[in-house]
Each structure stands twice: as C-alpha cells, then as structure tokens.
PATIBA-230480 format. One line per field, with one value per residue (C-alpha): z, x, y. Coordinates in steps of 0.5 Angstrom, whole numbers, plus 500, padded with zeros to 3 digits. Layout:
% residues N
up	c(Z_...) .
east	c(X_...) .
north	c(Y_...) .
END
This chain:
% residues 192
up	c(056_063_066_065_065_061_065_061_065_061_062_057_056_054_052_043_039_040_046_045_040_044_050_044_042_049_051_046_048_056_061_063_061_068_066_070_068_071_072_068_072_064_062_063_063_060_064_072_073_076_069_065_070_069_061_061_066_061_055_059_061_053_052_056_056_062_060_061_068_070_077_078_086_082_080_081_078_079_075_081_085_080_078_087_087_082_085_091_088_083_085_079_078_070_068_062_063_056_053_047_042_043_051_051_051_057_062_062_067_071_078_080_073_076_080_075_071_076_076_070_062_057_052_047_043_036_034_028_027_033_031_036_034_034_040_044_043_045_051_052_052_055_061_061_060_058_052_047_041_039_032_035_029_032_029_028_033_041_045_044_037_039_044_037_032_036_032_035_031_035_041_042_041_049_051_045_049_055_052_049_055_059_055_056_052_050_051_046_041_035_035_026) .
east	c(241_241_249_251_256_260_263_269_273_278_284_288_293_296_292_291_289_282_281_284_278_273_274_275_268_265_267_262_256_257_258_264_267_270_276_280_284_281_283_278_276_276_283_291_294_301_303_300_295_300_303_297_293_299_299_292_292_298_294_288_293_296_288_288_280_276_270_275_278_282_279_283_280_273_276_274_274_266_263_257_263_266_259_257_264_263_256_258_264_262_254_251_246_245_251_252_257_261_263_264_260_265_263_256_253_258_254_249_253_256_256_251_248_240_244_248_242_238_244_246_244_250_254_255_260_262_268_270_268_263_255_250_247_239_240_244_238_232_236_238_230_227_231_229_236_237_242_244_249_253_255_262_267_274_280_280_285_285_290_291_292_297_300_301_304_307_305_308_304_298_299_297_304_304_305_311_316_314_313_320_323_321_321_313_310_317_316_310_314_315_322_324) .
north	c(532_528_527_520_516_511_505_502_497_493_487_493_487_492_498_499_504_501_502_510_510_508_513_518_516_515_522_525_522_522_527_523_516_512_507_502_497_490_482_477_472_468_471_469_476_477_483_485_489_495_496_494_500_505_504_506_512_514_513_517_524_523_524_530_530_533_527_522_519_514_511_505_504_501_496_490_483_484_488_489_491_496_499_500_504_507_510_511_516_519_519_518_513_514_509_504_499_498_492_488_484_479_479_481_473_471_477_472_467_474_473_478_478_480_485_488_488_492_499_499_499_496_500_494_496_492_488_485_479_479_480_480_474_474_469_474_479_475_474_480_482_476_478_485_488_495_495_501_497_502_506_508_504_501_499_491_491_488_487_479_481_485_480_475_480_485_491_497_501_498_501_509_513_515_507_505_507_505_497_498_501_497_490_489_483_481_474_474_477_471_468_469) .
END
C-alpha cells in the first residue's frame, strides 16, 4: 500500500472521547495521522489555543502510538496553510484532510477552496445527526473533489456538547485532571 497521511486539524475545545477514536481509527488505515489543534475562523473558542494544543498533545502521548503525531507548528486557521506545512515537513504529497460530516458543505466557501482541492483528498468522517445529503455529494462531484466517507464509528460526543453538560466521562482519562486541576471550561458549567 502506498504511504499516506491523514491530516486531522481540529478546534479540540477541549479534546473528547470522540476525537481519541477517530485518531485511534485514523492510525489503522494511514501510515501516519498528523494532528494539531487550529482557530475556526467560524468558531468562539472557550479556551486558548496553548492549552487547547497542549490538552491534544497530551492526549497524543497517552496514546502512545508511533502513527500518530502531534505537530502544532502546521497549524493554521487555513486549511491550505496547514496542508503546505504539512508537505514541506513531512514530504508526502499522498494526504487526506479529515473532517466531519457536520463541515463537509462549508468547504466549498474555504479560502483557497480550488487549491485545497488540487493537494489533497477528504476523509469525511460521520457524525450523528450530520448526513451527507445528496446535495453535498453532487457538489462534491461536480467540483471534482476527491472524497472517501468513512466507516469509523464515534461516539455522539463533541466538544460544545461537552462544554453544555460538562460530563467529565467525556473526556479522555489523561485530560480529566488537567481540566479539573486547572479549572478549564468552568465558566460553561450550568449553575444548579
């Protein structure tokens, strides 16, 4: 099989069950999965991209899997940016980008889109609740994108969710004392 790589840039705010699975799963059927915690130009961030970055690299350490790599210096806030670091690091030009259902039709308004399109394929990863409509798919097609949809089963778990019940079991075992200890997201907590 070819050497491919899985590029998983997310907001992480904070890193969930969800996002250890889909690194888990990512790690069987890529030679290597990059991650790095990014600011959503379309997102109010809780916590601040230090501590959203340092949550997912200890969460990748805890892993403790040589396919998976934590590599904050290809963030960007733009997907091209990162995809170009990305490949001048690591010198692979065989990558998907991985992204939820819930954002797949929002690509089409990236900055770059067409660029983007041209150096990399899509990983599109389903969440509850987020089919890819039909519509999305035409599009996709009609603009030529090169797309796979997953079979990798998450959790029903994200990030804002966490934030809006604050389920600690919700978070990867590595991250729960840090969030207590260090009292991440507590202003989200619901007053009883």
């Amino acid at each position: 099989m070819k050497k491919s790589i899985a590029l998983f840039g997310t907001s992480a705010d904070p890193p969930t069950i969800g996002h250890k699975k889909i690194l888990e799963e990512l790690s069987k059927l890529y030679s290597f999965t990059i991650s790095y915690v990014s600011n959503n130009p379309n997102k109010n961030h809780k916590e601040d991209i230090s501590i959203r970055s340092q949550l997912l690299k200890t969460l990748i350490e805890d892993l403790d899997n040589p396919k998976i790599l934590f590599n904050q210096s290809v963030s960007s806030q733009w997907a091209i940016e990162s995809i170009k670091k990305c490949k001048r690091i690591f010198e692979f030009n065989n990558i998907d980008f991985v992204i939820g259902s819930d954002l797949i039709k929002d690509i089409f308004y990236w900055k770059n889109f067409d660029k983007i399109t041209d150096e990399v394929g899509f990983l599109i990863i389903l969440r509850e609740g987020y089919p890819v409509e039909s519509n999305t798919l035409k599009m996709l097609e009609n603009y030529k994108v090169k797309f796979k949809i997953s079979a990798i089963k998450i959790p029903n778990i994200s990030s804002s969710k966490f934030r809006s019940n604050f389920n600690y079991s919700n978070l990867p075992t590595s991250l729960i004392d840090i969030v207590k200890k260090n009292n991440l997201y507590e202003s989200t907590k619901l007053v009883e």
